[in-house]
DSSP file (Angstrom, degrees, kcal/mol; ACC not computed):
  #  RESIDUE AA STRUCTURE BP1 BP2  ACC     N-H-->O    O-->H-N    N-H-->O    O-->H-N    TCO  KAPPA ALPHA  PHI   PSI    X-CA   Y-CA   Z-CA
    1    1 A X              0   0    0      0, 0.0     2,-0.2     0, 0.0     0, 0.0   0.000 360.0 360.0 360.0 131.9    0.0    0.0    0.0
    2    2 A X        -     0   0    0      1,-0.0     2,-0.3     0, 0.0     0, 0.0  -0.502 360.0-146.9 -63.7 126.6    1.3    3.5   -1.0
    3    3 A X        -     0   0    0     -2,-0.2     2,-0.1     1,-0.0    -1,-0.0  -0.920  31.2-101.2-124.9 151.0    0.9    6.3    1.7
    4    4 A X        -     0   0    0     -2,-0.3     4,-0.1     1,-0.1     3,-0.1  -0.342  27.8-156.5 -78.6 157.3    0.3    9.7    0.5
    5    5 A X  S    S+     0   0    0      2,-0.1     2,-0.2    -2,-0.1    -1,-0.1   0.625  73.4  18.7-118.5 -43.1    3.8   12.1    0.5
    6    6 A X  S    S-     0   0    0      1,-0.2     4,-0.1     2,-0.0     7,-0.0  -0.658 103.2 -40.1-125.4-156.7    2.1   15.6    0.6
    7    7 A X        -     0   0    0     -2,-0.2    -1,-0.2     2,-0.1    -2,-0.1  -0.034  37.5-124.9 -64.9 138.7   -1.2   17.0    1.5
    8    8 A X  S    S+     0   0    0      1,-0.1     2,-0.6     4,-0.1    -1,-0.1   0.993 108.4  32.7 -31.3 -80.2   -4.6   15.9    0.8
    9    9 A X  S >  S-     0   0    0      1,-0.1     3,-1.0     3,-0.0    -1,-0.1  -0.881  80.1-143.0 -81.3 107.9   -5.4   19.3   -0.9
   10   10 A X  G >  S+     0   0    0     -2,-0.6     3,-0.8     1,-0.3    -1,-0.1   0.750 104.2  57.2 -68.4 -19.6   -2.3   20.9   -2.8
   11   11 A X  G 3  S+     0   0    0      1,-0.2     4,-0.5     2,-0.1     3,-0.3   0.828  94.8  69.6 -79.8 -35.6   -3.3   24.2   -1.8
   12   12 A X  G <  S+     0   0    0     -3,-1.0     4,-0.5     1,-0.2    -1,-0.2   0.046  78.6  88.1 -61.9  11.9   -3.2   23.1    2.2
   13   13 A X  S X> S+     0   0    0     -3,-0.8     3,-3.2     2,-0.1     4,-1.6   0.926  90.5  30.3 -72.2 -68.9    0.3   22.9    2.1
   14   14 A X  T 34 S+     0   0    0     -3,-0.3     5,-0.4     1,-0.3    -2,-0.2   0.907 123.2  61.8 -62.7 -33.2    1.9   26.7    2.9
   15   15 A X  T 34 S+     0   0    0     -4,-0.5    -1,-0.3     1,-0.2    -2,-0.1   0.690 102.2  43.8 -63.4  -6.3   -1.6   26.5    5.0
   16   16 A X  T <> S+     0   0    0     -3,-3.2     4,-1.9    -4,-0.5     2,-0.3   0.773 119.7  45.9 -91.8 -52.9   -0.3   23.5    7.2
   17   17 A X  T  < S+     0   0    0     -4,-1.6    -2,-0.1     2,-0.2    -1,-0.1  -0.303 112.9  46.4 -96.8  38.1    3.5   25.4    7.6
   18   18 A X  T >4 S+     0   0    0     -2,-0.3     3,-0.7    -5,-0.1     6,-0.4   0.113 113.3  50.1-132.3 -62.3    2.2   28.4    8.4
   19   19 A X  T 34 S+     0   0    0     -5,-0.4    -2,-0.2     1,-0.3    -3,-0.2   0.823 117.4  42.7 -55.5 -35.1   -0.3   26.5   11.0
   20   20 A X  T 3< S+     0   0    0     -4,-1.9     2,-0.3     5,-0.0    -1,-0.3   0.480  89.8 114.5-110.4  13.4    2.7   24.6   12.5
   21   21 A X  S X  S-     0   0    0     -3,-0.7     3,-1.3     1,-0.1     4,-0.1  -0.662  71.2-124.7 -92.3 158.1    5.2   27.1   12.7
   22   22 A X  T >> S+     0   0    0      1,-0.4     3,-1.3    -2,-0.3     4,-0.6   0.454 110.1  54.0 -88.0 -14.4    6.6   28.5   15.6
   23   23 A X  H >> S+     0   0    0      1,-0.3     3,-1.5     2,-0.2     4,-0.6   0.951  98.5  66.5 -75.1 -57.4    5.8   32.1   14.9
   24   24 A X  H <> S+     0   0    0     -3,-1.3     4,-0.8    -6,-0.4    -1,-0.3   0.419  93.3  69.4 -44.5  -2.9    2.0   31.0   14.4
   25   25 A X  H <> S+     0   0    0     -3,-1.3     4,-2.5     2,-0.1    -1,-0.2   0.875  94.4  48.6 -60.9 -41.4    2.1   30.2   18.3
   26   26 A X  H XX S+     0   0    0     -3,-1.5     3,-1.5    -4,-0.6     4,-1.4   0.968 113.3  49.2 -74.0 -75.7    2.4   33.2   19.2
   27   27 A X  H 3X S+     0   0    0     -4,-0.6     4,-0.8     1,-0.3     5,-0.3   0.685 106.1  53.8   2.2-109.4   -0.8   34.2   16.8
   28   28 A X  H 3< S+     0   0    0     -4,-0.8    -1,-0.3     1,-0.3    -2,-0.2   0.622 105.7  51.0 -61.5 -32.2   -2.9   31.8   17.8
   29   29 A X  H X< S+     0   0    0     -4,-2.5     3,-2.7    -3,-1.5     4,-0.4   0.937 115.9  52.0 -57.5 -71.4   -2.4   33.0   22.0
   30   30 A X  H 3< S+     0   0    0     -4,-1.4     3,-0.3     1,-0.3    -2,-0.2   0.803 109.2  47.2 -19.4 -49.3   -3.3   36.5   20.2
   31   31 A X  T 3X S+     0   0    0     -4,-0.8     4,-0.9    -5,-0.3    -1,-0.3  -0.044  87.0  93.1-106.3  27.0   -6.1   35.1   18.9
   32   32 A X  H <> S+     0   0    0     -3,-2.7     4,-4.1    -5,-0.3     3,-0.4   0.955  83.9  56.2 -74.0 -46.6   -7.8   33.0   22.1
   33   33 A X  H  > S+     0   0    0     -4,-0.4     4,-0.9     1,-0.3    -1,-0.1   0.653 110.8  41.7 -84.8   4.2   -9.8   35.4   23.0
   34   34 A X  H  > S+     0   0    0      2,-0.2     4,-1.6    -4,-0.1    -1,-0.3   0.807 107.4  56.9 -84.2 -42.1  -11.2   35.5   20.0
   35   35 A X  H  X S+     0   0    0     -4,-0.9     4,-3.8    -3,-0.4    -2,-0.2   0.915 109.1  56.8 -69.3 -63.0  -11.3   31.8   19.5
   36   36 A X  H  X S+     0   0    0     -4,-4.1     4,-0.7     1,-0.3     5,-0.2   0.902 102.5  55.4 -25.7 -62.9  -13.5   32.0   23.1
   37   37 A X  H  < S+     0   0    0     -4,-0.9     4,-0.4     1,-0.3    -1,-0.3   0.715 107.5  41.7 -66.6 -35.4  -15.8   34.0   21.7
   38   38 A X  H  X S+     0   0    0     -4,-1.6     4,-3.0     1,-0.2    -1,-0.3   0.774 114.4  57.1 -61.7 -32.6  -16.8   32.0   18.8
   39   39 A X  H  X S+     0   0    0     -4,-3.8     4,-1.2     1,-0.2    -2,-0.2   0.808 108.7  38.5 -71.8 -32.3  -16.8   29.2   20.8
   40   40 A X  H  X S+     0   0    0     -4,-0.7     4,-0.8    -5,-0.2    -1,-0.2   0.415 111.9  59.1-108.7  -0.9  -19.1   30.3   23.3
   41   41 A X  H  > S+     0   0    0     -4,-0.4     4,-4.4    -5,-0.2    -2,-0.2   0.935 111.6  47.7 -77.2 -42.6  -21.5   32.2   20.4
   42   42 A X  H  X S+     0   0    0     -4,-3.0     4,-1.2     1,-0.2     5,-0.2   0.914 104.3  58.5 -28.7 -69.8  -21.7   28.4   18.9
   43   43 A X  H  < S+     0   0    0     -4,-1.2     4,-0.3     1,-0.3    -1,-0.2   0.696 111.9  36.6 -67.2 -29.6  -22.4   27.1   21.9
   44   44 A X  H >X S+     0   0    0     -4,-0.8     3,-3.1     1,-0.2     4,-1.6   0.929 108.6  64.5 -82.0 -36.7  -25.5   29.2   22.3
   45   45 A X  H 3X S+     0   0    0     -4,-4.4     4,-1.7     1,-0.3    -2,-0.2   0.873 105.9  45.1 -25.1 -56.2  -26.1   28.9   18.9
   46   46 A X  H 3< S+     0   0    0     -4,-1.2    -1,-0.3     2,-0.2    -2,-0.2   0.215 111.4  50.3 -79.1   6.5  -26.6   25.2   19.6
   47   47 A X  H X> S+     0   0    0     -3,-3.1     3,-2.2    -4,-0.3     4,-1.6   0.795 107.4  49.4 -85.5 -65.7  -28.6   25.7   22.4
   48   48 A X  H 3X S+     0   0    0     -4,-1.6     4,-4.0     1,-0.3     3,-0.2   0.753 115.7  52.5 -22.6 -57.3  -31.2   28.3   20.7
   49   49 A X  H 3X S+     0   0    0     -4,-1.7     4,-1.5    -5,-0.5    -1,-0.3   0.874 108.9  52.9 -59.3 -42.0  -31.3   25.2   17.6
   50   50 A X  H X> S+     0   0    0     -3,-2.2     4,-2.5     1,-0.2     3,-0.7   0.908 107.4  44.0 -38.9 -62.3  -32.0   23.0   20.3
   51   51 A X  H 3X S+     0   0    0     -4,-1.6     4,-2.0     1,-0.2    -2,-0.2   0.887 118.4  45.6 -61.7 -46.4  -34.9   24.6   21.8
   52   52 A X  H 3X S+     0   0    0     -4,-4.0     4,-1.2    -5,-0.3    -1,-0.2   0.600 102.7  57.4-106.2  23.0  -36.3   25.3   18.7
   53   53 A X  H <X S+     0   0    0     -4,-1.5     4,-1.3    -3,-0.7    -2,-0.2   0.875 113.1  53.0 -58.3 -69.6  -35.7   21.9   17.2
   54   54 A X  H  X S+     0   0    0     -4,-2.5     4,-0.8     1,-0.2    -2,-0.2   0.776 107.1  44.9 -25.3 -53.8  -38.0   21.1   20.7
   55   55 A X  H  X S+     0   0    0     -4,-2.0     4,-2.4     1,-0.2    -1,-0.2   0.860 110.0  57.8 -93.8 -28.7  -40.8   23.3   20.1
   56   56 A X  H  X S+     0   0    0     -4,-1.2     4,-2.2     2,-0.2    -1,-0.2   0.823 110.3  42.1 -53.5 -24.9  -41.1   22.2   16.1
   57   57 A X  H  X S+     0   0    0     -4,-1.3     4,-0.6     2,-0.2     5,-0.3   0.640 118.2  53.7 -99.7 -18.8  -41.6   18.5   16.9
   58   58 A X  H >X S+     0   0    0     -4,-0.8     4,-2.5     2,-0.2     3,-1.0   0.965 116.4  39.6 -49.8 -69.2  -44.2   20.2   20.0
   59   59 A X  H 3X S+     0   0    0     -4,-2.4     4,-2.2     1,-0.3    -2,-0.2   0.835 113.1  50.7 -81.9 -46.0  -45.7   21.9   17.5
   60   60 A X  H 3X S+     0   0    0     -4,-2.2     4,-1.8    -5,-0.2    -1,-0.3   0.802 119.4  38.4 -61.3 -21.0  -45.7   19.0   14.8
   61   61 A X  H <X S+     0   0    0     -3,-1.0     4,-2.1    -4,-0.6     5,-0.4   0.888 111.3  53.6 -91.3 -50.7  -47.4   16.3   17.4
   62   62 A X  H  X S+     0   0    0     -4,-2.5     4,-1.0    -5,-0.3    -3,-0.2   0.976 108.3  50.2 -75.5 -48.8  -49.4   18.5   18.9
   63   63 A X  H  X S+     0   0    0     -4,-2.2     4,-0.6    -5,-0.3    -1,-0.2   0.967 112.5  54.1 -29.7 -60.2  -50.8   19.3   14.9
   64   64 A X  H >< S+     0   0    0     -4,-1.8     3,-1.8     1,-0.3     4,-0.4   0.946 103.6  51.6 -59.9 -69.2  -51.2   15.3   14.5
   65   65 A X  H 3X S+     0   0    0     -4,-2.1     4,-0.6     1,-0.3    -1,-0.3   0.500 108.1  51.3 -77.8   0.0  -53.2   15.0   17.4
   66   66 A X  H 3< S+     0   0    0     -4,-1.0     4,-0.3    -5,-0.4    -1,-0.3   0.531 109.9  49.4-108.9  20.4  -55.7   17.7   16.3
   67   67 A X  T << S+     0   0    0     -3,-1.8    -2,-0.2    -4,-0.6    -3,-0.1   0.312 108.2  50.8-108.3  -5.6  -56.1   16.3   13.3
   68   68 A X  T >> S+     0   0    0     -4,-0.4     3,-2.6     2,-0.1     4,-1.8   0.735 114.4  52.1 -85.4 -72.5  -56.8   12.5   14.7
   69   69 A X  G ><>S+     0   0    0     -4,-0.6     3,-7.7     1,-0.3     2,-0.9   0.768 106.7  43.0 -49.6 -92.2  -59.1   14.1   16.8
   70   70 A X  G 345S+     0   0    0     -4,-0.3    -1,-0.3     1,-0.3    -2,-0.1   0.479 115.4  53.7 -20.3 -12.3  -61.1   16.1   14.2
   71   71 A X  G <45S+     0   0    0     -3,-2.6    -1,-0.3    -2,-0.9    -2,-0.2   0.399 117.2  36.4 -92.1 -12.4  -60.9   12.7   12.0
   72   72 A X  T <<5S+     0   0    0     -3,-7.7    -2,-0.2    -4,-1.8    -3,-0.1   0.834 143.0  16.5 -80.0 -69.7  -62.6   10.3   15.7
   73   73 A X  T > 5S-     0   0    0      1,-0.2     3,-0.6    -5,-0.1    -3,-0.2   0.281  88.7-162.4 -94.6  -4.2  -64.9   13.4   16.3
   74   74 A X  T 3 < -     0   0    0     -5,-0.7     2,-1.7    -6,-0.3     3,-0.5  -0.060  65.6 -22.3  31.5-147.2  -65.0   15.7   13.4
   75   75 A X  T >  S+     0   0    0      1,-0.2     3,-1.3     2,-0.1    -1,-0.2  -0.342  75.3 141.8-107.6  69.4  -66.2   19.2   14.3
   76   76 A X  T <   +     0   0    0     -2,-1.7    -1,-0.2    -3,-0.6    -2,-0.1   0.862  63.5  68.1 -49.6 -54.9  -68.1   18.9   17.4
   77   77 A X  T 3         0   0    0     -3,-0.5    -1,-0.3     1,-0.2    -2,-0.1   0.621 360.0 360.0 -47.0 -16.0  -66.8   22.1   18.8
   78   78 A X    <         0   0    0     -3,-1.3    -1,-0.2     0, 0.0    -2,-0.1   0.327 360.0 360.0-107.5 360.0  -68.5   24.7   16.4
């Protein structure tokens, strides 16, 4: 079996030696608290999606069961 010699993507080279060189340490400490911040806007992001993931499948069941009913009982209510 043949194992691959460069990059996946020819273009992700100079981005791969850029990424692991030692001068890009210092950059990426520079750029934590930025890194944070995305990190903890995702994370609400993915609560919000959550929630309203929740309240569509609420909102789809709760459709289906008034539409089972209105098919037992039709429209008794008016």
């Amino acid at each position: 079996m043949m194992s691959r010699t460069g990059p996946v993507y020819p273009s992700a080279g100079p981005v791969r030696a850029r990424f692991c060189s030692a001068e890009a340490a210092g950059s990426r400490r520079a750029n934590a608290p930025e890194v944070r911040e995305l990190k903890q806007a995702n994370a609400q992001l993915q609560r919000e999606l959550k929630h309203k993931d929740h309240a569509l499948a609420e909102a789809a069941a709760l459709l289906v069961l008034s539409k089972k009913y209105q098919a037992l009982f039709g429209d008794e209510d008016e």
